[in-house]
PDB file of N, CA, C and O in Angstrom:
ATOM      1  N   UNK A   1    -212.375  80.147 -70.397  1.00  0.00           N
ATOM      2  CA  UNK A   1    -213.327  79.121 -70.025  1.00  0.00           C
ATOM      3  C   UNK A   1    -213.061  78.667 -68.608  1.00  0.00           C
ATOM      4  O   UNK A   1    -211.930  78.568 -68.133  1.00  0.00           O
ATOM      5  N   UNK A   2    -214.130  78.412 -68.000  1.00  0.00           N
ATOM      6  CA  UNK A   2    -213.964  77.723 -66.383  1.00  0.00           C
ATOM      7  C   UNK A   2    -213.321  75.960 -66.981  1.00  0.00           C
ATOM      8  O   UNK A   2    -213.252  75.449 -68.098  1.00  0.00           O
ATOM      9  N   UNK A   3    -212.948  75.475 -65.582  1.00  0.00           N
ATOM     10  CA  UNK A   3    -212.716  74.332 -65.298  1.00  0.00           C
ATOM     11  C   UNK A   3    -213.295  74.027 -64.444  1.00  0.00           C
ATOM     12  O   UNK A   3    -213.247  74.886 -63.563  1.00  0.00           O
ATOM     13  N   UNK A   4    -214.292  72.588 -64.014  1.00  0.00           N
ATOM     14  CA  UNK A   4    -214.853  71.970 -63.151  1.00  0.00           C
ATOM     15  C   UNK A   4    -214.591  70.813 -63.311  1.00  0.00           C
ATOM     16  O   UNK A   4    -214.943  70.212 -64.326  1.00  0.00           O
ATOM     17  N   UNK A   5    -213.659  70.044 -61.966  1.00  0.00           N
ATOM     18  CA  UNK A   5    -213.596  68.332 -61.558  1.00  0.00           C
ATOM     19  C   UNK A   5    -214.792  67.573 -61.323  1.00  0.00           C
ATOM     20  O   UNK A   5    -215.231  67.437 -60.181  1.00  0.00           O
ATOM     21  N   UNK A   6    -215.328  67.087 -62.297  1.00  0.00           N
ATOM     22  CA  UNK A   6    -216.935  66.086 -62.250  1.00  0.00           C
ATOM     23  C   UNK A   6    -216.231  64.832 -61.824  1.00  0.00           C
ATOM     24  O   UNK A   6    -215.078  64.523 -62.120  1.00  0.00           O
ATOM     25  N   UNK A   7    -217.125  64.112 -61.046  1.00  0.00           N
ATOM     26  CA  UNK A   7    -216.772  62.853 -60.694  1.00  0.00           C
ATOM     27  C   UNK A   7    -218.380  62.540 -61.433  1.00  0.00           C
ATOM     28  O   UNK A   7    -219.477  63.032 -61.169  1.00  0.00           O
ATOM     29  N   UNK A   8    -217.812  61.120 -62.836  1.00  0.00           N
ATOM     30  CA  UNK A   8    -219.053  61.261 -63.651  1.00  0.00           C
ATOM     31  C   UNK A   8    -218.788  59.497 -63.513  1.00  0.00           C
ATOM     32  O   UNK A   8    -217.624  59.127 -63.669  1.00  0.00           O
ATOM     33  N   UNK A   9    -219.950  58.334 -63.197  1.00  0.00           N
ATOM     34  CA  UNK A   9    -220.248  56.873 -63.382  1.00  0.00           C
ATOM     35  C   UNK A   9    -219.274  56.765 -64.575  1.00  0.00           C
ATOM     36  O   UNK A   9    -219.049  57.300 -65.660  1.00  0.00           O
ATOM     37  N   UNK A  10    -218.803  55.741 -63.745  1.00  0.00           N
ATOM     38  CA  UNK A  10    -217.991  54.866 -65.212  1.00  0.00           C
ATOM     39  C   UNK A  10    -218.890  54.498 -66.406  1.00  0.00           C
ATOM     40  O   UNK A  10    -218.447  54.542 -67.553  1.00  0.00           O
ATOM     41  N   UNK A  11    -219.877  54.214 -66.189  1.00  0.00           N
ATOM     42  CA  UNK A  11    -220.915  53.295 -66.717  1.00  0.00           C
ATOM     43  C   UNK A  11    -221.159  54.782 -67.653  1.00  0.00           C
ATOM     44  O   UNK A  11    -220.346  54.738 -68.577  1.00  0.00           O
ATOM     45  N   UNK A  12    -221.676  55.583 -67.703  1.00  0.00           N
ATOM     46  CA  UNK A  12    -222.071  57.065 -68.037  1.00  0.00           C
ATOM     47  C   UNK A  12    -220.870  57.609 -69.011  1.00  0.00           C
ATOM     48  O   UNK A  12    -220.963  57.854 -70.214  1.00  0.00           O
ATOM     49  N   UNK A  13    -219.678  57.736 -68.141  1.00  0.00           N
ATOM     50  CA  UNK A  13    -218.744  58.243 -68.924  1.00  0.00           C
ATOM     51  C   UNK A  13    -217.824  57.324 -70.308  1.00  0.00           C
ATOM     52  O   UNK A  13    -216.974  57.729 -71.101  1.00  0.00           O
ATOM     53  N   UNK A  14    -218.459  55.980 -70.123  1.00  0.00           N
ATOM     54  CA  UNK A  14    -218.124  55.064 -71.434  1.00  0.00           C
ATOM     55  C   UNK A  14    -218.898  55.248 -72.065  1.00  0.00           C
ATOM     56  O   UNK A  14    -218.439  55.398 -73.197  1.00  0.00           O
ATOM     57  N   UNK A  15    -220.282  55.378 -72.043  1.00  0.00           N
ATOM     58  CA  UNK A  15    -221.610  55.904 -72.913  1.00  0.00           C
ATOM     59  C   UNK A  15    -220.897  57.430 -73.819  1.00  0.00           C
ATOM     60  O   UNK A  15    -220.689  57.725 -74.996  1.00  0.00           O
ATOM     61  N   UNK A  16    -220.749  57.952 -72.761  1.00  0.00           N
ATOM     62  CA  UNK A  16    -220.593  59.439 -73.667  1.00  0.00           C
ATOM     63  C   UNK A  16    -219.391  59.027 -74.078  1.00  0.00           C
ATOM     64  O   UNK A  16    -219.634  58.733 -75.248  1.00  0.00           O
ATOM     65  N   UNK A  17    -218.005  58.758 -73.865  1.00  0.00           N
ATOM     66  CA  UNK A  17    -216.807  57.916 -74.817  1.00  0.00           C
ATOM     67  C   UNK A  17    -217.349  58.125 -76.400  1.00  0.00           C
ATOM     68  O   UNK A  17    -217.226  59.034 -77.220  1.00  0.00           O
ATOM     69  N   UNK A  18    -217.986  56.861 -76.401  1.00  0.00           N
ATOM     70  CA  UNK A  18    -218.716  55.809 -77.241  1.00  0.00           C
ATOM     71  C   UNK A  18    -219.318  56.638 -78.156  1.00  0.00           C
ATOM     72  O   UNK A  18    -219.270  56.394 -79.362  1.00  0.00           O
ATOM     73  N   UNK A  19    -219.899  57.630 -77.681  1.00  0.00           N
ATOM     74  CA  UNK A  19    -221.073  58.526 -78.786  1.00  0.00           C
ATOM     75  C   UNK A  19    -220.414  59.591 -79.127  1.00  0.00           C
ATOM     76  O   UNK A  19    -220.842  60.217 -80.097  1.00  0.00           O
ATOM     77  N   UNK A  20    -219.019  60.155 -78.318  1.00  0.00           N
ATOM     78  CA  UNK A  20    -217.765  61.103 -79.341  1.00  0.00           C
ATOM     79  C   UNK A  20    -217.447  60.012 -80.145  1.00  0.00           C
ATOM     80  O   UNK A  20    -217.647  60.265 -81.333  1.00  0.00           O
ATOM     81  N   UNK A  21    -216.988  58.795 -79.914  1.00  0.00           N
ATOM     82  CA  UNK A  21    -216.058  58.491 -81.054  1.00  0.00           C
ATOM     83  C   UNK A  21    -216.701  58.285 -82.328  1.00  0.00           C
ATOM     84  O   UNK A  21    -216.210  58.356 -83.454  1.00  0.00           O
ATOM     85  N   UNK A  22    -218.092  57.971 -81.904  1.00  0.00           N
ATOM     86  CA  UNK A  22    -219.147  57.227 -83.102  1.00  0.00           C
ATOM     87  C   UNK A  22    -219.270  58.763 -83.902  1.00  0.00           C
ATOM     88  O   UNK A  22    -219.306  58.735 -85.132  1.00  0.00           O
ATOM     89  N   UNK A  23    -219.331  60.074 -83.212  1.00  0.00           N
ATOM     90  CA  UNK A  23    -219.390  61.796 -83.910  1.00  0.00           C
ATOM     91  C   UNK A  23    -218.472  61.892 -84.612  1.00  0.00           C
ATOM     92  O   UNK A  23    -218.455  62.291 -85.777  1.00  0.00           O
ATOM     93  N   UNK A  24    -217.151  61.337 -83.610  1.00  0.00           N
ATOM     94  CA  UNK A  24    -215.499  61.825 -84.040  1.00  0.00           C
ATOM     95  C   UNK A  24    -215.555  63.164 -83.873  1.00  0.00           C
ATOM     96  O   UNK A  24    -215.203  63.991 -84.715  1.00  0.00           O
ATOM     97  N   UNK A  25    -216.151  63.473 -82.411  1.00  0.00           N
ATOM     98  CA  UNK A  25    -215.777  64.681 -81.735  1.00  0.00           C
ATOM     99  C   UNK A  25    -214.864  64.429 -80.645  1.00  0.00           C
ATOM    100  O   UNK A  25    -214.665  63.263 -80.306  1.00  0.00           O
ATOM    101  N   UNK A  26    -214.376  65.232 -80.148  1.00  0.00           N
ATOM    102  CA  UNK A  26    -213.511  65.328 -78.621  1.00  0.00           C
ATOM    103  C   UNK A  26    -214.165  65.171 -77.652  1.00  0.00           C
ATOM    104  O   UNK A  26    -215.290  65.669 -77.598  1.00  0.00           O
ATOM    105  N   UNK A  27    -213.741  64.567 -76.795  1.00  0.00           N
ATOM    106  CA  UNK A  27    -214.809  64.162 -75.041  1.00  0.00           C
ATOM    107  C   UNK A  27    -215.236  65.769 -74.855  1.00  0.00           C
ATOM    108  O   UNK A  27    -216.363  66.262 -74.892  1.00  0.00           O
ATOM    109  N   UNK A  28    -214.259  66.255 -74.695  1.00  0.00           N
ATOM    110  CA  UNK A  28    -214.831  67.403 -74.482  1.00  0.00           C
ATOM    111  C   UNK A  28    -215.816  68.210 -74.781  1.00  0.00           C
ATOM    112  O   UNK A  28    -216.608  68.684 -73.966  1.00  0.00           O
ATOM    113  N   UNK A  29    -215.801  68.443 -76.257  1.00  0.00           N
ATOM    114  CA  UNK A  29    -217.123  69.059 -76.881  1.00  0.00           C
ATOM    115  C   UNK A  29    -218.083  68.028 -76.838  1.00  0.00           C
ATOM    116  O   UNK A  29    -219.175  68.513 -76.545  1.00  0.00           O
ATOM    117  N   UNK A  30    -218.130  66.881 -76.997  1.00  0.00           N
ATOM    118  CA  UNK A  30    -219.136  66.251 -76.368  1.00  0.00           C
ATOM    119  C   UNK A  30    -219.898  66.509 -74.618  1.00  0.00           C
ATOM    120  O   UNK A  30    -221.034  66.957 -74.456  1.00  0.00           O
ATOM    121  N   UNK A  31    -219.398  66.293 -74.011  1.00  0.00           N
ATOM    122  CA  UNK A  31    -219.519  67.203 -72.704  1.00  0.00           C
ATOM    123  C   UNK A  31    -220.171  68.431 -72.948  1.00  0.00           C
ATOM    124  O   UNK A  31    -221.392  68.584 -72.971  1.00  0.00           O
ATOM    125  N   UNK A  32    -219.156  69.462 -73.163  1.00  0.00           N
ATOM    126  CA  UNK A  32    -220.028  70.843 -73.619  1.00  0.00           C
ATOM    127  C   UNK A  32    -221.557  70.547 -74.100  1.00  0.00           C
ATOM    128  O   UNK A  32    -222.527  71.023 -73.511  1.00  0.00           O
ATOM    129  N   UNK A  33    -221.644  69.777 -75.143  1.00  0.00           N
ATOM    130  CA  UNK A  33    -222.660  69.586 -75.759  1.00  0.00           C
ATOM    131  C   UNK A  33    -223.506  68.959 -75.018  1.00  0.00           C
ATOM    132  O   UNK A  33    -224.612  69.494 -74.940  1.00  0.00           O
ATOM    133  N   UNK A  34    -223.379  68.168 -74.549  1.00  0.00           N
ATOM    134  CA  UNK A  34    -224.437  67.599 -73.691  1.00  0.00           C
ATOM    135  C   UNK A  34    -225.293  68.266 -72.207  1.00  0.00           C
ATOM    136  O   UNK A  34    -226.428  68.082 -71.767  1.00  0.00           O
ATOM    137  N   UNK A  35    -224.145  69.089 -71.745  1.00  0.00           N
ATOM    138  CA  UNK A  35    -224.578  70.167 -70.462  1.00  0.00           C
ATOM    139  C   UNK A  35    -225.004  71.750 -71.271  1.00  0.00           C
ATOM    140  O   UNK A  35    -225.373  72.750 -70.655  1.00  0.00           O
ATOM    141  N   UNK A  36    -224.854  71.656 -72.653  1.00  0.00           N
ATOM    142  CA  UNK A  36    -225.748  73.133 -72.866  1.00  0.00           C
ATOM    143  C   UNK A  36    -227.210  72.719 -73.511  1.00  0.00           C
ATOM    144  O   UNK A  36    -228.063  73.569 -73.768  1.00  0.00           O
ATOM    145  N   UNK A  37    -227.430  71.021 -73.787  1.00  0.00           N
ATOM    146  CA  UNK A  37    -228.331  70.766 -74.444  1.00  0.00           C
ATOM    147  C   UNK A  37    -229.156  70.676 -72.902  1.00  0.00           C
ATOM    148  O   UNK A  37    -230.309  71.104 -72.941  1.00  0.00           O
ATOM    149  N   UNK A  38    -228.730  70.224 -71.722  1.00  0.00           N
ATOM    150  CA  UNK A  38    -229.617  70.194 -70.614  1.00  0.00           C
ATOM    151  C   UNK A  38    -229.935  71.086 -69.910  1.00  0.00           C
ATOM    152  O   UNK A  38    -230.910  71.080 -69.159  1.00  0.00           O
ATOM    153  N   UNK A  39    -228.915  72.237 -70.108  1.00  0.00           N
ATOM    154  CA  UNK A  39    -229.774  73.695 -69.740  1.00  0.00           C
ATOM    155  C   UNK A  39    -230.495  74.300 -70.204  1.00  0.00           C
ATOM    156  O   UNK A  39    -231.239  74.971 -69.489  1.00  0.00           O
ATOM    157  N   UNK A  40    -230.608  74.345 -71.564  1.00  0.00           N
ATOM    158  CA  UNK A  40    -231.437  74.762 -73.288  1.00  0.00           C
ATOM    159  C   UNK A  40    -232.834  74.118 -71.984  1.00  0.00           C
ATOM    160  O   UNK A  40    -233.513  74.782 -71.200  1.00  0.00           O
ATOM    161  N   UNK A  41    -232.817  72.972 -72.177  1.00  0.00           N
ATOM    162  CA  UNK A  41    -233.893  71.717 -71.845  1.00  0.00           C
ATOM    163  C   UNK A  41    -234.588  72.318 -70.800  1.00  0.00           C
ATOM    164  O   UNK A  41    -235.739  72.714 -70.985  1.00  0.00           O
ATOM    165  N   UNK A  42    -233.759  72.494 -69.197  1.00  0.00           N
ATOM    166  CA  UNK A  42    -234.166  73.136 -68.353  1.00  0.00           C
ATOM    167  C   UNK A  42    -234.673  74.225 -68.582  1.00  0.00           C
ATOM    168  O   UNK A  42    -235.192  74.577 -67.522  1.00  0.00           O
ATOM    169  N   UNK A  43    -234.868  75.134 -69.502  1.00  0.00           N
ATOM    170  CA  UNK A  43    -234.965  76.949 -69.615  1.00  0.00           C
ATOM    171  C   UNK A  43    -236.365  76.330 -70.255  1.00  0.00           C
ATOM    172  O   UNK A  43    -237.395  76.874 -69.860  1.00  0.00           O
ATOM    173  N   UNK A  44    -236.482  75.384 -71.084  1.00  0.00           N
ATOM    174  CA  UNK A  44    -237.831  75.189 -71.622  1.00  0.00           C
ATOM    175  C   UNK A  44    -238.774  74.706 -71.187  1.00  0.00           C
ATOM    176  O   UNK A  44    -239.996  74.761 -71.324  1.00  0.00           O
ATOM    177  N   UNK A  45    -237.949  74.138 -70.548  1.00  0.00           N
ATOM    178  CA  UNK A  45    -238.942  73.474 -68.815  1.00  0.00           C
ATOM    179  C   UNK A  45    -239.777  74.336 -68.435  1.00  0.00           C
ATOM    180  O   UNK A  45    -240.993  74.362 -68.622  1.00  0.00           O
ATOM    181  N   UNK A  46    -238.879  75.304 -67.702  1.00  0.00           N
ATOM    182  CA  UNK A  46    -239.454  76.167 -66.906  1.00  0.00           C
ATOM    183  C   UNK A  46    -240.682  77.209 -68.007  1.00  0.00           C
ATOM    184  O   UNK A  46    -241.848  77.443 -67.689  1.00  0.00           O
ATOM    185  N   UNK A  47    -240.272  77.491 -68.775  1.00  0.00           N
ATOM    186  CA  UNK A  47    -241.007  77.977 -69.313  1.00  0.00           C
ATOM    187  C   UNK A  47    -242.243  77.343 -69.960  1.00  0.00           C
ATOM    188  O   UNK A  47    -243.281  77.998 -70.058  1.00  0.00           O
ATOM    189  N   UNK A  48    -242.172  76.325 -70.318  1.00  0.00           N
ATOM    190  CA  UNK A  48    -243.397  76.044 -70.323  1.00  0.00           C
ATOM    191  C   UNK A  48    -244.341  75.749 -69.244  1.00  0.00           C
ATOM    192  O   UNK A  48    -245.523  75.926 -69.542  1.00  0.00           O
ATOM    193  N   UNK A  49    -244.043  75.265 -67.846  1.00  0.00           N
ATOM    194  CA  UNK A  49    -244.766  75.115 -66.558  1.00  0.00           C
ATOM    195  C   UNK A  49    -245.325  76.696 -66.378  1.00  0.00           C
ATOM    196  O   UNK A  49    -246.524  76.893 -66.182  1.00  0.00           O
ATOM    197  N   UNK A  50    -244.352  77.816 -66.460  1.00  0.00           N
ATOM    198  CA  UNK A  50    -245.346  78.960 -66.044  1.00  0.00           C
ATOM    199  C   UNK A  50    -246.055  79.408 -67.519  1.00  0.00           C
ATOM    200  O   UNK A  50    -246.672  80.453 -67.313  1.00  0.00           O
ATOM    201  N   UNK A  51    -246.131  79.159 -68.354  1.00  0.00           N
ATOM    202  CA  UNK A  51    -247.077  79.456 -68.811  1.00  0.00           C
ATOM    203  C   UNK A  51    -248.305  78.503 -69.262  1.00  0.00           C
ATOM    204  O   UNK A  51    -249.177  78.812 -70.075  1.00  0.00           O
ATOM    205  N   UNK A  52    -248.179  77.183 -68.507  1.00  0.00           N
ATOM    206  CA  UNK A  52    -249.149  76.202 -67.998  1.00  0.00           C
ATOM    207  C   UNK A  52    -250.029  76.580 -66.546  1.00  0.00           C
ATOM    208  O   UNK A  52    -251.235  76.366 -66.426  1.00  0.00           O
ATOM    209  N   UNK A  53    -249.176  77.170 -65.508  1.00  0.00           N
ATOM    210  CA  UNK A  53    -249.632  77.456 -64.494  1.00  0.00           C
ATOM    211  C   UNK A  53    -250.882  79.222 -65.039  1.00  0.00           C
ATOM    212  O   UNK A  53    -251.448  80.032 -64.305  1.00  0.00           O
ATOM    213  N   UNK A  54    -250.856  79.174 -65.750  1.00  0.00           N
ATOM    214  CA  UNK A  54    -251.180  80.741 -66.271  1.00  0.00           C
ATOM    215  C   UNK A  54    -252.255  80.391 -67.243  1.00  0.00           C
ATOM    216  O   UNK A  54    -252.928  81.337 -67.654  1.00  0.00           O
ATOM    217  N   UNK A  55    -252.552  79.117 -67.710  1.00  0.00           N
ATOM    218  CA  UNK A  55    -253.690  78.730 -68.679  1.00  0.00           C
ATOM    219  C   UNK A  55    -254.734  78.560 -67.923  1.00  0.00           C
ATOM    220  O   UNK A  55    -254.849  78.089 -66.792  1.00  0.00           O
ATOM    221  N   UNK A  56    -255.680  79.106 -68.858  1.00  0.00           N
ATOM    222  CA  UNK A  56    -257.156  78.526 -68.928  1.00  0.00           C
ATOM    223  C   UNK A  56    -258.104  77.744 -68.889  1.00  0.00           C
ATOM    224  O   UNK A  56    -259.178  78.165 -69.321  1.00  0.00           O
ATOM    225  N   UNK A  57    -258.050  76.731 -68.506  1.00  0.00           N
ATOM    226  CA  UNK A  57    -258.711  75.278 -69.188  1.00  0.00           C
ATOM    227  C   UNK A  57    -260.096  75.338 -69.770  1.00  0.00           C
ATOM    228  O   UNK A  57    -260.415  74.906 -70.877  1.00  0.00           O
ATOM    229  N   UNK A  58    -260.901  75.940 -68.873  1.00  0.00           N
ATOM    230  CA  UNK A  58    -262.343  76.234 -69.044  1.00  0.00           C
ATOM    231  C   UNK A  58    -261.962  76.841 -70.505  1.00  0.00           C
ATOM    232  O   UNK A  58    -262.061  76.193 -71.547  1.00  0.00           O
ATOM    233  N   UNK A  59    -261.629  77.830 -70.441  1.00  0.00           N
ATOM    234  CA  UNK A  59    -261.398  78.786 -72.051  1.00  0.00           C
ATOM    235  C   UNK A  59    -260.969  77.972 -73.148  1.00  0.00           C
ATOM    236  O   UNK A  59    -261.459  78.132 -74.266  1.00  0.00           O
ATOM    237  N   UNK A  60    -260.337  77.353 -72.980  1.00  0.00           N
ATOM    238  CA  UNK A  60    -259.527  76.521 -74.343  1.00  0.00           C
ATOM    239  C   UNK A  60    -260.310  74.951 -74.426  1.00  0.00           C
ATOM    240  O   UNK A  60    -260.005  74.094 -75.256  1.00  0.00           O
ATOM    241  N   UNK A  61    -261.429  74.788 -73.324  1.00  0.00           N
ATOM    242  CA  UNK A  61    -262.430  73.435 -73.719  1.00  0.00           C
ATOM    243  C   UNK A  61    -263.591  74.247 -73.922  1.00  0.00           C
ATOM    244  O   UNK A  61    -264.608  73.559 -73.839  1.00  0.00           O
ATOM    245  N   UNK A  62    -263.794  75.331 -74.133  1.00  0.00           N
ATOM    246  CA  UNK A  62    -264.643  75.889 -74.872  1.00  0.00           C
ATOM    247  C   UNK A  62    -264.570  76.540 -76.111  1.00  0.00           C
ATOM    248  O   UNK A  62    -265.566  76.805 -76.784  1.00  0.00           O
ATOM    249  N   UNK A  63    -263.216  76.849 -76.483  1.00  0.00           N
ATOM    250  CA  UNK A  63    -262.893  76.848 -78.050  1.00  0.00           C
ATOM    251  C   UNK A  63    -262.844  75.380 -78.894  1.00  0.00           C
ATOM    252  O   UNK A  63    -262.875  75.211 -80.113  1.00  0.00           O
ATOM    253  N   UNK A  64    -262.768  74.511 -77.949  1.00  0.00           N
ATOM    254  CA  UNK A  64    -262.774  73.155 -78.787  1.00  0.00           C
ATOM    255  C   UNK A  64    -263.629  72.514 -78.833  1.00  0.00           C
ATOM    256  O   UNK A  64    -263.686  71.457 -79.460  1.00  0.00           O
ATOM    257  N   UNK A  65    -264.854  73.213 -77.903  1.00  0.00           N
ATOM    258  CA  UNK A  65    -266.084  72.470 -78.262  1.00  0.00           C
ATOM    259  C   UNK A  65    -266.862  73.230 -79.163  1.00  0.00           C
ATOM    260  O   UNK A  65    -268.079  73.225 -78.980  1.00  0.00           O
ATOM    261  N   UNK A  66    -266.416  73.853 -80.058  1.00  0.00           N
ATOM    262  CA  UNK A  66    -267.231  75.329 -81.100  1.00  0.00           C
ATOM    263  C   UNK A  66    -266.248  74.710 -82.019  1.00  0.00           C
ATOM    264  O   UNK A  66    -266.528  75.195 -83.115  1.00  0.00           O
ATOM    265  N   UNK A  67    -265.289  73.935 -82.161  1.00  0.00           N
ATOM    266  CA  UNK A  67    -264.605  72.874 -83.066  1.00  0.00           C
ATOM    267  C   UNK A  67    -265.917  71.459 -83.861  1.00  0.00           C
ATOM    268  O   UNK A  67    -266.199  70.416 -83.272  1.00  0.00           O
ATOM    269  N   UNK A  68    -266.312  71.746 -84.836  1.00  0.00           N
ATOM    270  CA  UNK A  68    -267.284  71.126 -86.100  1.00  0.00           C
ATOM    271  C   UNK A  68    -267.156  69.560 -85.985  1.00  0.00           C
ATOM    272  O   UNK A  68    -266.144  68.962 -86.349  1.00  0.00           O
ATOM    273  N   UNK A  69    -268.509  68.811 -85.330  1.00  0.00           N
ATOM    274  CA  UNK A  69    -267.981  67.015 -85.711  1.00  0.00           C
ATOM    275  C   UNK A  69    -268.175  66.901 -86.890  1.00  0.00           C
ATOM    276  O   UNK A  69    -269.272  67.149 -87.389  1.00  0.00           O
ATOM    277  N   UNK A  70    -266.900  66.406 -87.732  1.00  0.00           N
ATOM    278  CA  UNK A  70    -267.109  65.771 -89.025  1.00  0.00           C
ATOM    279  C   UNK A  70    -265.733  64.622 -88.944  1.00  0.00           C
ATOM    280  O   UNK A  70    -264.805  64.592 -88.136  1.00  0.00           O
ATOM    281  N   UNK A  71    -265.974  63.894 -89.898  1.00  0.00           N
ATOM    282  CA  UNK A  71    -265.221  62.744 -89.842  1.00  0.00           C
ATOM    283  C   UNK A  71    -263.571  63.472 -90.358  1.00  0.00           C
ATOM    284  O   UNK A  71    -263.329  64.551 -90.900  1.00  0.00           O
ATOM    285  N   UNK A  72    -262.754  62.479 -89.965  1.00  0.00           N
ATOM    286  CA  UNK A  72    -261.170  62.687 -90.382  1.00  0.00           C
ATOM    287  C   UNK A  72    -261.224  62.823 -91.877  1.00  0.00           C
ATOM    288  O   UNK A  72    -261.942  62.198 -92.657  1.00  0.00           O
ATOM    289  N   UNK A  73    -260.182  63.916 -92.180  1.00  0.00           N
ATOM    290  CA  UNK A  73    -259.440  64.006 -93.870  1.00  0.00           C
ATOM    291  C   UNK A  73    -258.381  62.258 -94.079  1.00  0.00           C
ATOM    292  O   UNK A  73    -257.588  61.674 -93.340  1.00  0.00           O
ATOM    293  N   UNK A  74    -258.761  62.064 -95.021  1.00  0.00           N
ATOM    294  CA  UNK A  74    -258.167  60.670 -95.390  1.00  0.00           C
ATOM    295  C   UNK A  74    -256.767  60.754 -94.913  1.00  0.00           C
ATOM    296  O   UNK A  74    -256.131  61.764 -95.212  1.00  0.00           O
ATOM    297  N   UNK A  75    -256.029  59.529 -93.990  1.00  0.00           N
ATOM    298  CA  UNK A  75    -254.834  60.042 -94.125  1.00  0.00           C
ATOM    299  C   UNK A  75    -254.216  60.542 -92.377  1.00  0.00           C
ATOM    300  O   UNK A  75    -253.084  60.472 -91.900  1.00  0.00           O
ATOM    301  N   UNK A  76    -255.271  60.941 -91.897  1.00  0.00           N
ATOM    302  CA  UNK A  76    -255.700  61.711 -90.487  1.00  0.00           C
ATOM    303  C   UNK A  76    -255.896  60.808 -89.409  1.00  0.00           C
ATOM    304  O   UNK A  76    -256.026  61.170 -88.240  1.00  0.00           O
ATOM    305  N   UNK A  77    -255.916  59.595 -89.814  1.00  0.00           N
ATOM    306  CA  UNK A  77    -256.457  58.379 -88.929  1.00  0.00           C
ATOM    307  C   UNK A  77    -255.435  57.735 -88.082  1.00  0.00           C
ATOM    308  O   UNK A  77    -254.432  57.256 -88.612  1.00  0.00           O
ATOM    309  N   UNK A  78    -255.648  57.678 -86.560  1.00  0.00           N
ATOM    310  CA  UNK A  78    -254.497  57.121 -85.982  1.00  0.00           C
ATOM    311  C   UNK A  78    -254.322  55.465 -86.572  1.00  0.00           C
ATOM    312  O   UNK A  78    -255.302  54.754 -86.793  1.00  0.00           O
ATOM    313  N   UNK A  79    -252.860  55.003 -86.779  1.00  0.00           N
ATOM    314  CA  UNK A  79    -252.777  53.432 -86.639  1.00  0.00           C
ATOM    315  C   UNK A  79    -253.192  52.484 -85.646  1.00  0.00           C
ATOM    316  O   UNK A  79    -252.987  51.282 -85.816  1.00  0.00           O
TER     317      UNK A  79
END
């Protein structure tokens, strides 16, 4: 495994403390966990922007206007 010296906010690094001990994991795998959940995050990022930059709009507001007005299924209704 690599090693990297982070200089991480006090304020930040008592937060993440706080949420190993509340797991009763190790700072560490907490860490781990938190920088593979923000690259996961980033990779989905990106992927969804190019295949946003690559949509249709015209095409997909014309499949939804060939979408039937009828009222909501019981249940279906925003609060």
């Amino acid at each position: 495994m690599a090693s990297v010296a982070l200089q991480i906010p006090e304020h930040v690094m008592q937060q993440v403390q706080a949420v190993a001990e509340e797991e009763g994991i190790p700072l560490s795998q907490m860490l781990l966990g938190l920088i593979t959940d923000g690259v996961d995050q980033q990779r989905k990022l990106r992927t969804m922007r190019e295949r946003a930059a690559r949509a249709d709009v015209a095409a997909a507001l014309a499949i939804l206007d060939r979408a039937p007005d009828v009222p909501l299924d019981p249940g279906d209704e925003l609060p």
